[in-house]
ROROGU-355474 format. One record per residue (C-alpha): residue in three letters; chain; x, y, z. Coordinates in steps of 0.5 Angstrom, whole numbers. Each point is the difference from the previous one (the first is absolute). Layout:
  aa ch     X     Y     Z
 ALA  A     X     Y     Z
...
END
This chain:
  aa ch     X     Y     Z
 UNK  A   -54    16   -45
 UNK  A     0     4     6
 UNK  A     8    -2     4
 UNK  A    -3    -3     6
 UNK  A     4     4     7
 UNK  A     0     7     1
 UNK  A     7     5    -3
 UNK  A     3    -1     7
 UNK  A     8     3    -1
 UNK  A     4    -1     6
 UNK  A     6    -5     3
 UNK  A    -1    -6     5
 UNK  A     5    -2     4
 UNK  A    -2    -6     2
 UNK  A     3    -6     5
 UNK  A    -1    -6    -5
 UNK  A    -2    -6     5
 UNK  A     5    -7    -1
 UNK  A    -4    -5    -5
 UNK  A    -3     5    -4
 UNK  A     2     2    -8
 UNK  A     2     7    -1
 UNK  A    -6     0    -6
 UNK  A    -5    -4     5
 UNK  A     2     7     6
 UNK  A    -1     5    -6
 UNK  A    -7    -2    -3
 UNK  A    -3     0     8
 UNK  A     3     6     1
 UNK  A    -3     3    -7
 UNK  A    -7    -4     3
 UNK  A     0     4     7
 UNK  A     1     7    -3
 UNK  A    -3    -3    -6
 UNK  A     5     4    -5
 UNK  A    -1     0    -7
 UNK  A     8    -1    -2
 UNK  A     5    -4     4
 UNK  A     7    -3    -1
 UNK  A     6    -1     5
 UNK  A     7     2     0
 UNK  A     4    -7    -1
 UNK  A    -3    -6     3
 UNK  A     2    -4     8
 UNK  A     0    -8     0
 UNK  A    -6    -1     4
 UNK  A     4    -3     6
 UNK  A     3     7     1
 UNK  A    -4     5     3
 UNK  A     2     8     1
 UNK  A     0     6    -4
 UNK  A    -5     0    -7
 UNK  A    -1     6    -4
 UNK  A    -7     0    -4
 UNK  A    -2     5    -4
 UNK  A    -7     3    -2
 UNK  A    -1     5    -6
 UNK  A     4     4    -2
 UNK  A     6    -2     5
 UNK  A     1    -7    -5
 UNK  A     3     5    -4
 UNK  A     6     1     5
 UNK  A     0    -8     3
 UNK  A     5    -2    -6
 UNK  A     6     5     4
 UNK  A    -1    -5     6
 UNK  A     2    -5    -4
 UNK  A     6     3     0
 UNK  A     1     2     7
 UNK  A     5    -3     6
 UNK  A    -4    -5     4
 UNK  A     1    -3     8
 UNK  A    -1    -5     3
 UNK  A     1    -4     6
 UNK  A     0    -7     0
 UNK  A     1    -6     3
 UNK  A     5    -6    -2
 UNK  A     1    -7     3
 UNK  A     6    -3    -1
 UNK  A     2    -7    -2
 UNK  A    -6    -2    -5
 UNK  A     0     2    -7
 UNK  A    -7     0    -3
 UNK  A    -1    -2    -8
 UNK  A    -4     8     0
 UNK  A     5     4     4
 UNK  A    -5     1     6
 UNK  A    -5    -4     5
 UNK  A    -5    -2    -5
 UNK  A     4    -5    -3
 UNK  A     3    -7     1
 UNK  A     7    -1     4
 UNK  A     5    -3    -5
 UNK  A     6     2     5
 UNK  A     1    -1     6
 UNK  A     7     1     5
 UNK  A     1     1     7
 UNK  A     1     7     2
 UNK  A     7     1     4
 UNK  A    -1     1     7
 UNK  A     5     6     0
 UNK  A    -2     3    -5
 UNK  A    -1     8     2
 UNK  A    -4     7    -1
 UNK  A     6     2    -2
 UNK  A     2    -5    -5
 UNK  A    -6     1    -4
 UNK  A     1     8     0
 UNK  A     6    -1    -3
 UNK  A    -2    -4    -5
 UNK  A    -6     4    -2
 UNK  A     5     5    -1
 UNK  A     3    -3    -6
 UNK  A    -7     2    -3
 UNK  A    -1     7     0
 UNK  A     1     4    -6
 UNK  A    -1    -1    -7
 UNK  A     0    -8    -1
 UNK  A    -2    -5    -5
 UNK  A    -7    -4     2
 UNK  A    -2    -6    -4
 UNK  A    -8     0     0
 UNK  A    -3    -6     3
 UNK  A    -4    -5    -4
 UNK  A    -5     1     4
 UNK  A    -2     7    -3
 UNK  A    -5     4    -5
 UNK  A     6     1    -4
 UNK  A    -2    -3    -7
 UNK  A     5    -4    -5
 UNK  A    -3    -1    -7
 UNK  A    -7     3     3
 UNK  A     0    -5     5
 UNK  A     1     1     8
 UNK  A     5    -3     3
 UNK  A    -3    -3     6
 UNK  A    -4    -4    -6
 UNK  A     6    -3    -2
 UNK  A     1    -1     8
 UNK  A    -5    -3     1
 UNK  A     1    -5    -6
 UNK  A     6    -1     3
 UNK  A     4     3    -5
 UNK  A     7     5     3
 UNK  A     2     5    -5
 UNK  A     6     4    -2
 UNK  A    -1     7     4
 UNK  A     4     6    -2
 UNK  A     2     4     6
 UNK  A    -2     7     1
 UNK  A     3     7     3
 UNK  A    -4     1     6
 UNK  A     2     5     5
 UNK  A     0    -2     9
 UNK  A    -1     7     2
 UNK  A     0    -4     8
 UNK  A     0    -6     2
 UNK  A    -1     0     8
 UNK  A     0    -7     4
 UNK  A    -4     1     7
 UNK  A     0    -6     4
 UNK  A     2    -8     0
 UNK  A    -3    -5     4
 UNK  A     5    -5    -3
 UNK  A    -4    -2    -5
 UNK  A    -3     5    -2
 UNK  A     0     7    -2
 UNK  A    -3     8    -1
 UNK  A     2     3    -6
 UNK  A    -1     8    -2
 UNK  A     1     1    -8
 UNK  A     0     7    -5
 UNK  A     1    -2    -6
 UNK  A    -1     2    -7
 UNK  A    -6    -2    -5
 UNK  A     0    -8    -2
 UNK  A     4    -2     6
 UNK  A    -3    -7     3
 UNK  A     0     0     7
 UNK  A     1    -8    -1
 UNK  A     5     0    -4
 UNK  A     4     5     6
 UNK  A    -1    -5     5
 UNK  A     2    -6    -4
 UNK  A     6     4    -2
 UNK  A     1     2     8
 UNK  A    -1    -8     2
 UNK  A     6    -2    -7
 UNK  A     4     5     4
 UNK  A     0    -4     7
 UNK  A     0    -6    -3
 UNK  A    -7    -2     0
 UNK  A    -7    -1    -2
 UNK  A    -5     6     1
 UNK  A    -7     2    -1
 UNK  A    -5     6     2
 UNK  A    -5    -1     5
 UNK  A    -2     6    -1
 UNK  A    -1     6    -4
 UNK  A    -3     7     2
 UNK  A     1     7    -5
 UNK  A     1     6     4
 UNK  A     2     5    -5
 UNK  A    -2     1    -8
 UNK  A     5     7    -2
 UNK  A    -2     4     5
 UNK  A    -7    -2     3
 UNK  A     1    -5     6
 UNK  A    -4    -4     4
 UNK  A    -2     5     6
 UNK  A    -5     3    -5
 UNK  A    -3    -7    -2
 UNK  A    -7    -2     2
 UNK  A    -2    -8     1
 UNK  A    -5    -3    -4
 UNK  A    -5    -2     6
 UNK  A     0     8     2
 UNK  A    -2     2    -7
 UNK  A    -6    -6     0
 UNK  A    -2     2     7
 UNK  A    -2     7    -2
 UNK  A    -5     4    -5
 UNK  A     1     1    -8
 UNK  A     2     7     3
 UNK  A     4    -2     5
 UNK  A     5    -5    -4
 UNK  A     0     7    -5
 UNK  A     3     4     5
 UNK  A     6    -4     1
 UNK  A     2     1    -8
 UNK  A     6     4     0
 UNK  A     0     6    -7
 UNK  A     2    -3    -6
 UNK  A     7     6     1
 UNK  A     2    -5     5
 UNK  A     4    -4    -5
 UNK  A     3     6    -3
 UNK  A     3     4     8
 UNK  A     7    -3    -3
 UNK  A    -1     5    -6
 UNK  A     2     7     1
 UNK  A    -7     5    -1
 UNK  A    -2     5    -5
 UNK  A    -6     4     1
 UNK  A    -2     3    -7
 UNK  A    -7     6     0
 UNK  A    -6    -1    -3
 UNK  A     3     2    -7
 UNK  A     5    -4     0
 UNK  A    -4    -6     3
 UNK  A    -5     0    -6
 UNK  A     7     0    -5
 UNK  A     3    -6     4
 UNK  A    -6    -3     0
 UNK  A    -1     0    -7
 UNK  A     7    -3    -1
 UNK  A     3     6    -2
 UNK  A     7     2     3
 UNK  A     2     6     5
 UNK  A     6     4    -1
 UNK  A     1     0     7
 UNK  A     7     2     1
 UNK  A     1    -5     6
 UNK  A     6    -4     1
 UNK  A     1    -6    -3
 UNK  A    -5    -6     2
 UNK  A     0    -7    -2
 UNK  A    -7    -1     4
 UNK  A    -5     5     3
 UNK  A    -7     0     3
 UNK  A    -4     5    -3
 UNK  A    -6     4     4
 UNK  A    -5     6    -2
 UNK  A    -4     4     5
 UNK  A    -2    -3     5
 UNK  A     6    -5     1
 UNK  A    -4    -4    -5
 UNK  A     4    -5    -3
 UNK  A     0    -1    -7
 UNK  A     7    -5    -2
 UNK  A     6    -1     0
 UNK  A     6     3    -5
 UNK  A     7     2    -2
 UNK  A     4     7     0
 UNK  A     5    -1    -6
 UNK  A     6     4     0
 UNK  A    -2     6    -3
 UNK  A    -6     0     6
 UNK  A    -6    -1    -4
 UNK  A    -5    -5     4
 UNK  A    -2    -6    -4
 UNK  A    -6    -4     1
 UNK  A     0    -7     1
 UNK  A    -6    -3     4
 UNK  A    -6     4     1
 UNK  A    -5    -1     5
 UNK  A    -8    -1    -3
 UNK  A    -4     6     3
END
């Protein structure tokens, strides 16, 4: 059976709109460009908007190292209400009075306490799975688990404005924080109840939101239109350092074979042949010779 699409390689920063899923942005994309194999790199709640990589083709191969990747956010937090799913979707099941003296500053200095390395329980309402369940089955259910904590990391936990009930938030931090979770922790610390109102990613590892394309720019263009806003699969890897191998040693490293090239010790590095065609990804050991690991389909 011929795979429908065509063999379409290249990286969409995407500005995902509020109230779409993650898959349901991927598999428009993919229609719009009409790409034969597509995938993203980790999921946003529908309510948030902001930075979503997807990747077509070959960049797939890469879209697992964004997983991993540091994130931004800014977001938006009320105070004084509590909701059963940590942002503005679900139901108030606490309510107090915000103080009226109550300060930018005072805030700022409470967010301090959750920068660094910190322990974050999961909230139930997540994909994370106990017994292959999701959590947010069991919620839904009615059902609280246990949640063992987890190390996360708050690279940056910037508080930008206070209405008096209200107030901005700008976050870097680690895979697997919950942006909810911070500000129902932020609230804990103030002694209230918090939820998010809104949430916009602004950064994925080193691609930001100044590169992103809206989905009603990309549906109000042409097939070749929306293809000239793919970014080159490489465009995951410009963290890696470069290795540029000529057309010999390209042919053996695309055969999987190893080059005792001499190099520096890497633990990563992007690999180029002739023309700067990328052909993958690999590692220098320690006695520099270059391992393959992922290889581009040519």
């Amino acid at each position: 059976m011929a795979k429908r699409g065509d063999p379409i390689d290249g990286v969409m920063m995407l500005d995902k709109p509020e109230g779409m899923t993650s898959n349901r942005a991927l598999q428009m994309v993919r229609r719009l460009i009409n790409a034969q194999k597509a995938g993203h790199t980790g999921t946003l709640d529908p309510m948030a908007t902001g930075l979503l990589p997807l990747c077509f083709g070959n960049a797939t191969k890469f879209s697992a190292d964004l997983l991993h990747a540091d994130k931004g956010y800014v977001a938006r937090v009320k105070l004084g209400e509590r909701t059963d799913t940590g942002d503005a979707e679900g139901e108030v099941v606490e309510r107090l009075p915000v103080p009226q003296d109550l300060t930018l500053e005072t805030i700022r200095e409470a967010a301090k306490a959750l920068t660094g390395p910190i322990d974050q329980i999961p909230p139930m309402y997540s994909a994370l799975k106990r017994d292959g369940k999701p959590l947010y089955e069991y919620a839904r259910e009615g059902e609280t688990l246990e949640r063992e904590p987890r190390k996360i990391t708050v690279h940056e936990l910037e508080v930008l404005d206070f209405d008096g009930e209200s107030f901005t938030m700008a976050t870097l931090v680690s895979k697997g924080t919950y942006i909810r979770v911070l500000a129902e922790d932020l609230g804990q610390r103030l002694g209230l109840p918090a939820h998010l109102t809104a949430l916009r990613r602004t950064r994925v590892g080193d691609l930001t939101l100044a590169d992103a394309v809206t989905m009603a720019s990309l549906e109000a263009t042409d097939l070749d239109g929306a293809r000239a806003q793919l970014a080159p699969s490489d465009r995951l890897l410009q963290s890696l350092p470069e290795v540029m191998l000529d057309e010999p040693e390209a042919k053996r490293f695309m055969h999987g074979q190893r080059l005792a090239l001499r190099c520096p010790a890497q633990p990563r590095v992007r690999v180029y042949g002739p023309g700067k065609e990328l052909l993958g990804t690999a590692r220098i050991n320690a006695g520099g010779v270059l391992e393959p690991e992922r290889l581009i389909a040519h």
